[in-house]
C-alpha positions as CSV (number, residue, x, y, z in Angstrom):
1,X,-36.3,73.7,37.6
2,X,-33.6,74.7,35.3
3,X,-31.2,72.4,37.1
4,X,-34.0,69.6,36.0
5,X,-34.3,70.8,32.3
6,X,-30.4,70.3,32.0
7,X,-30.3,66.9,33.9
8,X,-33.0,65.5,31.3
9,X,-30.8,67.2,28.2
10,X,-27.8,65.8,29.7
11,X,-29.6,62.5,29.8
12,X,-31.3,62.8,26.3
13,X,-28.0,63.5,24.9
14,X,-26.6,60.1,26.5
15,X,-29.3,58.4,25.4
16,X,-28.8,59.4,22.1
17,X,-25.2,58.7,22.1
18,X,-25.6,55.4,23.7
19,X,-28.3,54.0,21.2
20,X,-25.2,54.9,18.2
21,X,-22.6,52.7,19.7
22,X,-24.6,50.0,22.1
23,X,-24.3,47.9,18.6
24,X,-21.1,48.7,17.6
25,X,-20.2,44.5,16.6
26,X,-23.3,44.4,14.2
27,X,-21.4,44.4,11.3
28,X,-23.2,44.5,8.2
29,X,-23.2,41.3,6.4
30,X,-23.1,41.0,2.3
31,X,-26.5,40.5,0.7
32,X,-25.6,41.2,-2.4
33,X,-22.7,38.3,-3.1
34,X,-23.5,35.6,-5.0
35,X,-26.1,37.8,-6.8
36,X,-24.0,40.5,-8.2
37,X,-20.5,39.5,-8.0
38,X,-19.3,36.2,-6.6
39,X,-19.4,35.0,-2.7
40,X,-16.1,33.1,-3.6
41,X,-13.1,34.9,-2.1
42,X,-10.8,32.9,-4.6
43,X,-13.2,33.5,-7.8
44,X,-14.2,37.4,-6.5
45,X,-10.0,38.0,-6.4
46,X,-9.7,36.6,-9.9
47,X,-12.7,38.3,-11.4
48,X,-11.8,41.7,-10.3
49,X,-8.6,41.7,-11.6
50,X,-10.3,40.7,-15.4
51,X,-12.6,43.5,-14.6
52,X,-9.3,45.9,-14.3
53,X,-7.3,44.3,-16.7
54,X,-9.8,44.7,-19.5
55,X,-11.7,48.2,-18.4
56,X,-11.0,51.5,-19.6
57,X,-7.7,52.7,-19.1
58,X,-7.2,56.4,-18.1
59,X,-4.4,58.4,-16.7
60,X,-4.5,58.1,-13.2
61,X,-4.9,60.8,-10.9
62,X,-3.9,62.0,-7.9
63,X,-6.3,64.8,-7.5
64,X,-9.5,62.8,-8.0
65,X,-12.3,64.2,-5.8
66,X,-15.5,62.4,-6.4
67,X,-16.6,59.4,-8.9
68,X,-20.0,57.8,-10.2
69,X,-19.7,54.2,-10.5
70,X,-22.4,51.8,-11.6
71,X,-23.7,49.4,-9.1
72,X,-25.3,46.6,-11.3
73,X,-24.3,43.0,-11.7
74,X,-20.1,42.6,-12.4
75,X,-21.1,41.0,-15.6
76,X,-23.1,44.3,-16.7
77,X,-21.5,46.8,-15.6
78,X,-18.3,45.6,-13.9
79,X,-15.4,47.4,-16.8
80,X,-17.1,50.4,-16.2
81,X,-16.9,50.9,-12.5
82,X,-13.6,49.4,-12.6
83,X,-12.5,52.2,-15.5
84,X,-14.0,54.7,-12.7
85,X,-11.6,53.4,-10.2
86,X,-9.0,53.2,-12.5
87,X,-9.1,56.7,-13.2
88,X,-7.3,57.4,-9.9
89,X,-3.7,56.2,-8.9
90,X,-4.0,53.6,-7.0
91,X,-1.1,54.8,-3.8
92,X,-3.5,57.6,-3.8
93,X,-3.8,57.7,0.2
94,X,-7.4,59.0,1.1
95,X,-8.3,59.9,4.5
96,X,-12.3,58.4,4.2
97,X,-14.5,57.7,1.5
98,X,-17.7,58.5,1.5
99,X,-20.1,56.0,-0.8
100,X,-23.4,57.4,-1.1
101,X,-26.4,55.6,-3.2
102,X,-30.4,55.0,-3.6
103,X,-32.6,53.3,-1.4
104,X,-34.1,50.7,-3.9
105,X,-35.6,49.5,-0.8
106,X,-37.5,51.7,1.3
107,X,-38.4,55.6,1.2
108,X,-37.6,57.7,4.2
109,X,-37.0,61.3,4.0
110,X,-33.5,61.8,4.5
111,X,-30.3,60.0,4.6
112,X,-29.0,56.6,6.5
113,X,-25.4,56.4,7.5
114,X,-24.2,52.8,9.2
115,X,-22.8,53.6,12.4
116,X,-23.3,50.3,14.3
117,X,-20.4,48.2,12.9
118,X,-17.9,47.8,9.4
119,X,-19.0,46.5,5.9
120,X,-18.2,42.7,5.2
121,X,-17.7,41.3,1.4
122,X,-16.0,38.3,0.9
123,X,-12.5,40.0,0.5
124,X,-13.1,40.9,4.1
125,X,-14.0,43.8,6.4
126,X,-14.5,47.8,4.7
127,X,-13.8,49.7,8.1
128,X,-16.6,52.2,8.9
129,X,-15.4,55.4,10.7
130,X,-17.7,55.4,13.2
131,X,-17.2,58.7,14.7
132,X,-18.0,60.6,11.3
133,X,-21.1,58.7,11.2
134,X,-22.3,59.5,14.5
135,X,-21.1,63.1,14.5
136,X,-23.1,62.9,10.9
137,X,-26.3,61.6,13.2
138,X,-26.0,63.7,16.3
139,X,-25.3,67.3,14.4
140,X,-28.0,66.8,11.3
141,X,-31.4,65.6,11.5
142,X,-31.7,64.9,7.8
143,X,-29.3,61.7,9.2
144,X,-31.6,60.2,12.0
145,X,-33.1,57.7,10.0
146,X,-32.1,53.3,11.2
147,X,-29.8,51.7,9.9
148,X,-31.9,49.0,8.6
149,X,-32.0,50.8,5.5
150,X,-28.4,49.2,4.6
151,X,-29.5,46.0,5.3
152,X,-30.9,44.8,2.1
153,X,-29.5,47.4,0.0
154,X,-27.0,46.7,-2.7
155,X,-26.2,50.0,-3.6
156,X,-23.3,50.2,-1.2
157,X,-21.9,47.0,-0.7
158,X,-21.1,46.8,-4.4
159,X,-18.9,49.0,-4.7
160,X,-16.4,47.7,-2.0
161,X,-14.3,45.1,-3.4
162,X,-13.3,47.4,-6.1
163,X,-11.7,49.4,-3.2
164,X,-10.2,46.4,-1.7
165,X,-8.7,45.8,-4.7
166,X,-8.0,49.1,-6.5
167,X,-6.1,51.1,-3.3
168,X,-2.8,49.7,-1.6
169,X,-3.5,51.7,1.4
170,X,-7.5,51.3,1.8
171,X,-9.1,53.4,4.0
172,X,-11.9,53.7,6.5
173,X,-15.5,54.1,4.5
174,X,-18.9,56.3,5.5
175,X,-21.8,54.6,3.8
176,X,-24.9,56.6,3.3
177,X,-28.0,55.5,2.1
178,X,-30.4,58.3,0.4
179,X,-34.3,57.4,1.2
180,X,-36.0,61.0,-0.4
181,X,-36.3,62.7,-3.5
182,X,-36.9,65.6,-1.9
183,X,-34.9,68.2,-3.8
184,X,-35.0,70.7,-0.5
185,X,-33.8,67.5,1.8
186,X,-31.3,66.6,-0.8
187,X,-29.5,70.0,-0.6
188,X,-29.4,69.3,3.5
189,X,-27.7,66.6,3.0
190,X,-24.9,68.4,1.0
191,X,-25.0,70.7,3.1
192,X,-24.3,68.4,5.8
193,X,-21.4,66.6,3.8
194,X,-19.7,69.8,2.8
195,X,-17.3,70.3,5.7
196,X,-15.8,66.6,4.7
197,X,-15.8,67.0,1.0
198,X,-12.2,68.2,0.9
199,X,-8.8,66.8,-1.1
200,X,-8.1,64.7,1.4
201,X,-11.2,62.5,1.2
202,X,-13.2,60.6,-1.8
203,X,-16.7,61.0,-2.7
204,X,-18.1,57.7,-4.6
205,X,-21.7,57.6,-5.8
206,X,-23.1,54.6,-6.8
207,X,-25.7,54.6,-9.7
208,X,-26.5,53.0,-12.7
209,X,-28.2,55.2,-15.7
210,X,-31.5,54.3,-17.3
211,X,-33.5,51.7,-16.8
212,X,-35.6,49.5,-19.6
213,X,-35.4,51.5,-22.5
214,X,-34.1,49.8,-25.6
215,X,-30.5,49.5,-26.3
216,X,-30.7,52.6,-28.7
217,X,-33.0,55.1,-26.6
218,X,-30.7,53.9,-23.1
219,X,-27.4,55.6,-25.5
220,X,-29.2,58.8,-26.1
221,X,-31.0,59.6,-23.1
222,X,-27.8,58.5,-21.1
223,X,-25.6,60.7,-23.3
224,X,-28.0,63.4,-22.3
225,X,-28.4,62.9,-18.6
226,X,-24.2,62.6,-18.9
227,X,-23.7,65.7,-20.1
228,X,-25.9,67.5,-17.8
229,X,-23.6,66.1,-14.9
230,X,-20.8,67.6,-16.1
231,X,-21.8,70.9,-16.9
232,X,-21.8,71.0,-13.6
233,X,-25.1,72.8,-12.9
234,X,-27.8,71.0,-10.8
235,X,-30.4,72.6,-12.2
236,X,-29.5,71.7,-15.4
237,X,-29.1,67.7,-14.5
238,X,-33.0,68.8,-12.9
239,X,-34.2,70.1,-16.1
240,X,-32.1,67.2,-18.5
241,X,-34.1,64.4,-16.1
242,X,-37.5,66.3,-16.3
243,X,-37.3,66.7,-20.4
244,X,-36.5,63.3,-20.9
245,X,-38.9,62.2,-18.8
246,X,-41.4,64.2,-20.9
247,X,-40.7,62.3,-23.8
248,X,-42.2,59.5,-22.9
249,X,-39.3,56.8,-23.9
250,X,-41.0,53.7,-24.3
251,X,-39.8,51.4,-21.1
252,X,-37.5,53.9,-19.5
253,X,-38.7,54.1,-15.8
254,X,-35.8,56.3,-15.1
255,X,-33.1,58.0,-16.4
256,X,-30.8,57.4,-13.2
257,X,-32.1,55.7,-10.4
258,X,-29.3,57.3,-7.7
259,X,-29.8,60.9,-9.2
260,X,-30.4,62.1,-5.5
261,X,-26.8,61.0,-4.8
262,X,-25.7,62.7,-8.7
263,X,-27.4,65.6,-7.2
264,X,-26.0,65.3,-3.7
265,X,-22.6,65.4,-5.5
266,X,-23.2,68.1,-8.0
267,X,-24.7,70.8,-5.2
268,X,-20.9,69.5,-3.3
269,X,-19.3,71.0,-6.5
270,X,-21.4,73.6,-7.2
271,X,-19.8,76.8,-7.6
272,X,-16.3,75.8,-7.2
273,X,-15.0,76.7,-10.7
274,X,-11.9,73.9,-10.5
275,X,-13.5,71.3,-10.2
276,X,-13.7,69.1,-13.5
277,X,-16.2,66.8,-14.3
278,X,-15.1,64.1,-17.1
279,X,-17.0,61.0,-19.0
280,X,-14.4,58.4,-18.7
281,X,-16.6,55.3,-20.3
282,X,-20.5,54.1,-20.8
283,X,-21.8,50.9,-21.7
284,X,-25.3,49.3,-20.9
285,X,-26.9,45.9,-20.1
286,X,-27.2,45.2,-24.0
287,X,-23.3,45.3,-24.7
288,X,-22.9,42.6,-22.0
289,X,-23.2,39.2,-24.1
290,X,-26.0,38.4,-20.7
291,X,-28.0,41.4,-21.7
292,X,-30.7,41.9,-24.5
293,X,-31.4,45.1,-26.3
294,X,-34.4,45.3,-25.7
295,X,-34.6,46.6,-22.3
296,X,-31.2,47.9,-21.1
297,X,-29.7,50.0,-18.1
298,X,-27.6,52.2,-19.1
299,X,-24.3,52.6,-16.7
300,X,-21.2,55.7,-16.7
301,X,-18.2,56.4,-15.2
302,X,-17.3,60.1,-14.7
303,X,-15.1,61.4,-12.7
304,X,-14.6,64.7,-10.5
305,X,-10.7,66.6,-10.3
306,X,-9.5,69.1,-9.3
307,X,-8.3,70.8,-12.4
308,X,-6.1,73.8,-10.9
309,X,-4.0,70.7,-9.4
310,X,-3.4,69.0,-12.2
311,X,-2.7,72.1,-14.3
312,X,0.4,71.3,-16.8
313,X,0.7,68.0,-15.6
314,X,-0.3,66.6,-19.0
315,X,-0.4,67.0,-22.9
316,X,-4.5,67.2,-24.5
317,X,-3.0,67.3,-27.8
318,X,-1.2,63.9,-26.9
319,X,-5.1,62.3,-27.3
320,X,-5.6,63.2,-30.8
321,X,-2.4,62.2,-32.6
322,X,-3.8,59.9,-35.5
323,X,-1.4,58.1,-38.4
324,X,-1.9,58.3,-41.7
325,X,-3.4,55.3,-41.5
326,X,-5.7,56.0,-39.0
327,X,-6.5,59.2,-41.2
328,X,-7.3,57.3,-44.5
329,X,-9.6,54.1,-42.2
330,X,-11.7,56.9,-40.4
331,X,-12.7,58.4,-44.2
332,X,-12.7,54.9,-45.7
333,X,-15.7,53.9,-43.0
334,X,-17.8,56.9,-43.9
335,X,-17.7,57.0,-47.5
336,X,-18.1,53.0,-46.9
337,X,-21.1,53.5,-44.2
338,X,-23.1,56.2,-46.6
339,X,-22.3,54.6,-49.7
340,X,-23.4,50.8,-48.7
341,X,-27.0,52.5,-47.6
342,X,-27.1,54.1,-50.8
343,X,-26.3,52.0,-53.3
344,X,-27.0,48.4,-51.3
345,X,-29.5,49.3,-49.2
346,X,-27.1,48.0,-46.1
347,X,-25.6,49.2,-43.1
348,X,-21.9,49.2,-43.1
349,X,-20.4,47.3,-39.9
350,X,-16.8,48.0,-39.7
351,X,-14.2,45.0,-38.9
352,X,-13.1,45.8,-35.3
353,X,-9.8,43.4,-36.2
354,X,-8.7,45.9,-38.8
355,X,-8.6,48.9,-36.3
356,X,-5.6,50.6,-34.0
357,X,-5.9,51.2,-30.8
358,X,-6.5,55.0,-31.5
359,X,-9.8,54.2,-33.3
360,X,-10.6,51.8,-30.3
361,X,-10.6,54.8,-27.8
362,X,-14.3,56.3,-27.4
363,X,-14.3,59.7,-29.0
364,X,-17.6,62.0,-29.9
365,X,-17.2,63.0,-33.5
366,X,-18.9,64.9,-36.0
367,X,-19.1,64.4,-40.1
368,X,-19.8,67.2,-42.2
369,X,-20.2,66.6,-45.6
370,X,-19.9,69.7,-48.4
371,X,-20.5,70.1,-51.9
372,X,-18.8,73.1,-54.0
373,X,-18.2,74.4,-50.6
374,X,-21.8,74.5,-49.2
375,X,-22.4,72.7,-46.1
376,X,-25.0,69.8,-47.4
377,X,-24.8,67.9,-43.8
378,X,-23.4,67.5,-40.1
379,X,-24.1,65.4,-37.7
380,X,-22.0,63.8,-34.7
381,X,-22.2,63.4,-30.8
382,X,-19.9,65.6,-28.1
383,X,-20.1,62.2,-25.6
384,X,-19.3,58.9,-27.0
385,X,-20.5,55.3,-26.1
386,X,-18.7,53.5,-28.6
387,X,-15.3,53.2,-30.5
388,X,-14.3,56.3,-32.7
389,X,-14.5,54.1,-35.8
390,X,-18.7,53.6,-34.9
391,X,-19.4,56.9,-33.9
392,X,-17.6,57.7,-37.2
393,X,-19.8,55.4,-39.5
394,X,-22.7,56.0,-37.6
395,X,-22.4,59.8,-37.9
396,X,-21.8,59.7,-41.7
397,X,-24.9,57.8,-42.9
398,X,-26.6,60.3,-40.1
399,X,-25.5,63.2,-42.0
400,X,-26.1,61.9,-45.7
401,X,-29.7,61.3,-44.6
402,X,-31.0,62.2,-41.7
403,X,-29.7,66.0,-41.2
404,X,-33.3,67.5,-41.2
405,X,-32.0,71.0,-42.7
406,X,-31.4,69.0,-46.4
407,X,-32.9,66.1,-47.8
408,X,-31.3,62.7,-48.2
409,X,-28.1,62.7,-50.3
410,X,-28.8,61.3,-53.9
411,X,-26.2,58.9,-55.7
412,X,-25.4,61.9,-57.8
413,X,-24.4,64.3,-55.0
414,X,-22.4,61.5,-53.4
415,X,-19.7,61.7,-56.3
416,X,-19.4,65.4,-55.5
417,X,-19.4,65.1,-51.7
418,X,-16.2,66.3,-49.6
419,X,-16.1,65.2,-45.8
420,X,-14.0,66.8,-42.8
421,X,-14.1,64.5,-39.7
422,X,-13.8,66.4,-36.1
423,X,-13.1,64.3,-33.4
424,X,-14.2,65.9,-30.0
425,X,-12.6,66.2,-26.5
426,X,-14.2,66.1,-23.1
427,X,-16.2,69.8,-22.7
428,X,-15.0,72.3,-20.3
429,X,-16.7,75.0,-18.4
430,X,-15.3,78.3,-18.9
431,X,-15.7,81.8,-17.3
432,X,-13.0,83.9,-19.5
433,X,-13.4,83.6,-23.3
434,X,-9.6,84.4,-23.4
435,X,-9.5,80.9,-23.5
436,X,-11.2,79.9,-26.7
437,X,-8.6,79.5,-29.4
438,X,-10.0,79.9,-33.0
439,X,-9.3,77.0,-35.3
440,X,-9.0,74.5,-32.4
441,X,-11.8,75.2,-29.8
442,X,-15.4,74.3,-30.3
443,X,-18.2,75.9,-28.3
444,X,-21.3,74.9,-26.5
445,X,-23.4,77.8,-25.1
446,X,-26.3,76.7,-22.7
447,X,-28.4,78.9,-21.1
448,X,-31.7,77.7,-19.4
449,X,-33.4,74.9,-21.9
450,X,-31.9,76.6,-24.9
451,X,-28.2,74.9,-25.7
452,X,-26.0,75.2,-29.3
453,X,-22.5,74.2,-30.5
454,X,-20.3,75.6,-33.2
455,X,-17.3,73.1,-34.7
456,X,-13.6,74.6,-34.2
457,X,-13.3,75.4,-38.0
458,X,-16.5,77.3,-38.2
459,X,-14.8,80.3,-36.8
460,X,-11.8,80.2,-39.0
461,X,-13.7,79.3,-42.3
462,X,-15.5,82.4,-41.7
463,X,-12.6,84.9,-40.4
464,X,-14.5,85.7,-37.0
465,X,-13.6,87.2,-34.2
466,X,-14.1,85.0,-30.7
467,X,-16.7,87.7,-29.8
468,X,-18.2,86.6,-33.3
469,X,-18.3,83.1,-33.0
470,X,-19.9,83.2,-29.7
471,X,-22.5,86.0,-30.9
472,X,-23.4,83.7,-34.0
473,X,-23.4,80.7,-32.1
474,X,-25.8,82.0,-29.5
475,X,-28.2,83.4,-32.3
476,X,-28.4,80.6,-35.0
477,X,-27.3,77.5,-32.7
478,X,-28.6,78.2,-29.2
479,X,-31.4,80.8,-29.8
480,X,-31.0,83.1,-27.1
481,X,-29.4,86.0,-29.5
482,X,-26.5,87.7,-30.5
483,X,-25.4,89.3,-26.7
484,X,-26.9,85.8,-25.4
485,X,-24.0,83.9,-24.6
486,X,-22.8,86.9,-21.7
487,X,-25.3,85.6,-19.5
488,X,-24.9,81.9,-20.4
489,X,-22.5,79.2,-19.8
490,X,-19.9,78.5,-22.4
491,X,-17.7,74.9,-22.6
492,X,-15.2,74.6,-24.6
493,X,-14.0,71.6,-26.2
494,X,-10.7,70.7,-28.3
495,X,-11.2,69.7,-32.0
496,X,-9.1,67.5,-34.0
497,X,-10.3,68.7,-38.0
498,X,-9.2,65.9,-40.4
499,X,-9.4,67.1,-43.9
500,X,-10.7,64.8,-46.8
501,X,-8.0,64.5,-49.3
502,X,-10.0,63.0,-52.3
503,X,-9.4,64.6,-55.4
């Protein structure tokens, strides 16, 4: 009997086995060319290296661990996965990489990897490693679901070319299709994918942001769902897609339609304190001159690296040098944007041809404005989706009228008004407050639903202490109270102060 019992597991086993490789040559054909990028090899070539020449430019690393790349139409969102890519040096040599995205086609609870054959776009064939993906199969049940769920899927296949042409050694890929939004089957599936989540592979997840709100709901809700991705904290990307989806946003349907792969990715990094989480660009359907604004999807690139290897390879400050010139544009656009709705009834648009390339770059900023030295308005963004010199005017008019602690400035106060301009860095997660120097780090305490931010000069305009400036920030900013911040979780972020020199 017991020799029976391990004859039939025996057997089960090589049944199993067998029904992974007997279609090994089924290769899975592009669906998606000719519909979101072109089936032209010769065209395909050409546009991707537009896409590159004109996305984003970062620093390339070699320490990048994980990206989120949009998987929309090339004309959409094609500079910002591009800018993802870019973010990493290209002779970066990667043992796998693992491209995980939505089902938009089916539901099935759990996760579809393709283990029957390679990936084919018109640039040619995306090696599959074959043995991960059975070994992914055979060890976790969370992965017996058919491959069929690859086979009208875009999610995937879009991201290909820009490995075939981003890496000059491109390795073997591990496609995997998530079918649930089953938070509890979502964690197996990290769990699953943790032993290969290690420096030497690459973990890309393909999603766009949301979907169908107008142009100027998609920028605020996807600056929120954003941050809440790199904080860090999946429950805090949970709680970020619940409230806005509380809000009721006319049109938005979602606010990230792979956010079971985001999550997948965020439980892969959760707890592992080195691990950096950047915004490296956003755009949405209604910047592309084939988009409307009326109902957009909204698309990111972040990146993931490992920021104990890359310490002292590089120079922050380097990223907020700004001329003179610079200097005197950046207050020349906000008197300009608050005094054109004041005394013309207009919004100011700035003229892109008259900027440098450092007001080009996308930088959150706030604009306080101050009158005998009493704050009288502040208003800004930590992530940006447009050029400093928008988020700049933007943030002005914002904080002349539209700060709900005052009312609207009056033509009077506007003679009297002095600005200060603070242009942000990325935030950073931090677990020793050593860290935060006075005069030149900002805060952001969030703890639970509750969240507030001081500016870098708060601290020093008022002589406190570090232990002050968080106390007073948790209590006035993030509502938790004085001792609140101990339990909470503190970014930093560096602040550039630029001081209004009108007499």
């Amino acid at each position: 009997m017991a020799m029976k019992t391990v004859l039939i597991v025996v057997l089960s086993i090589f049944t199993a086995m067998e029904s992974f490789s007997q279609n090994s040559t089924t290769d899975r054909k592009p669906v998606a060319a000719g519909r979101f990028y072109s089936g032209d090899r010769a065209t395909l070539e050409k546009d991707m290296s537009i896409l590159y020449k004109y996305c984003k430019k970062t620093t390339p690393s070699e320490n990048v661990r994980a990206i989120i790349s949009p998987h929309a139409g090339y004309v959409f969102s094609g500079e910002i996965a591009a800018a993802a890519y870019s973010s990493i040096a290209a002779d970066k040599v990667y043992k796998n990489i693992f491209i995980i995205g939505p089902s938009h086609v089916m539901y099935f609870d759990g996760a579809s990897v393709y283990n029957i054959g390679d990936y084919i776009t018109p640039l040619g064939k995306a090696k599959v490693n074959l043995e991960i993906a059975n070994k992914l199969i055979i060890d976790n049940k969370v992965f017996h679901f058919p491959t069929d769920a690859h086979t009208n899927e875009h999610s995937i296949e879009v991201q290909i070319p820009f490995i075939q042409t981003h890496f000059n050694t491109i390795p073997p890929i591990v496609p995997i299709i998530i079918g649930t939004d089953k938070v509890n089957t979502i964690k197996k599936i990290a769990e699953a994918l943790k032993p290969y989540f290690t420096p030497e592979n690459l973990f890309v997840i393909s999603s766009d942001f949301s979907h169908y709100p107008s142009y100027k709901d998609a920028i605020e809700n996807d600056s929120l769902t954003a941050g809440s991705i790199i904080s860090g904290n999946p429950r805090t990307f949970l709680n970020t897609l619940e409230r806005n989806s509380e809000k009721h946003i006319k049109g938005l349907v979602t606010s990230m339609c792979g956010w079971s792969a985001g999550l997948t990715l965020l439980y892969l990094t959760e707890g592992n304190d080195h691990l950096k989480y950047k915004l490296v660009d956003y755009s949405n359907s209604g910047d592309s001159p084939y988009g409307g604004k009326d109902e957009v999807v909204g698309y990111d690139a972040i990146v993931v690296t490992d920021d104990q290897a890359e310490e002292g390879t590089g120079n922050k400050d380097d990223e907020f040098k700004f001329s003179e010139a610079d200097r005197n544009m950046l207050f020349k656009i906000a008197r300009s944007s608050i005094h054109s709705l004041l005394f013309k009834g207009n919004k100011y648009i700035p003229d892109a041809s008259e900027m440098s390339s450092a007001l080009m770059k996308k930088y959150g900023a706030f604009v306080t404005l101050k009158i005998d030295g009493n704050l009288r308005g502040c208003i800004g963004r930590f992530i940006s989706s447009e050029p400093l010199y928008q988020v700049v005017a933007e943030s002005a008019a914002s904080s002349a009228f539209e700060d709900p602690r005052f009312s609207p400035l009056s033509k009077r106060e506007y003679e009297k008004a002095q600005m200060e301009i603070t242009v942000l860095g990325p935030l950073k997660r931090i677990h020793d407050i050593s860290e935060i120097v006075l005069g030149k780090s900002g805060i952001y305490i969030k703890k639970g639903s509750r969240a507030g931010t001081m500016l870098p000069q708060v601290a020093t305009e008022n002589g406190w202490t570090v232990e002050q400036f968080l106390g007073y920030t948790a209590r006035d900013k993030a509502g938790i109270g004085w001792d609140g911040w101990r339990d909470a979780e503190i970014y930093i972020y560096d602040g550039l102060v630029l001081e209004d020199n009108r007499k």
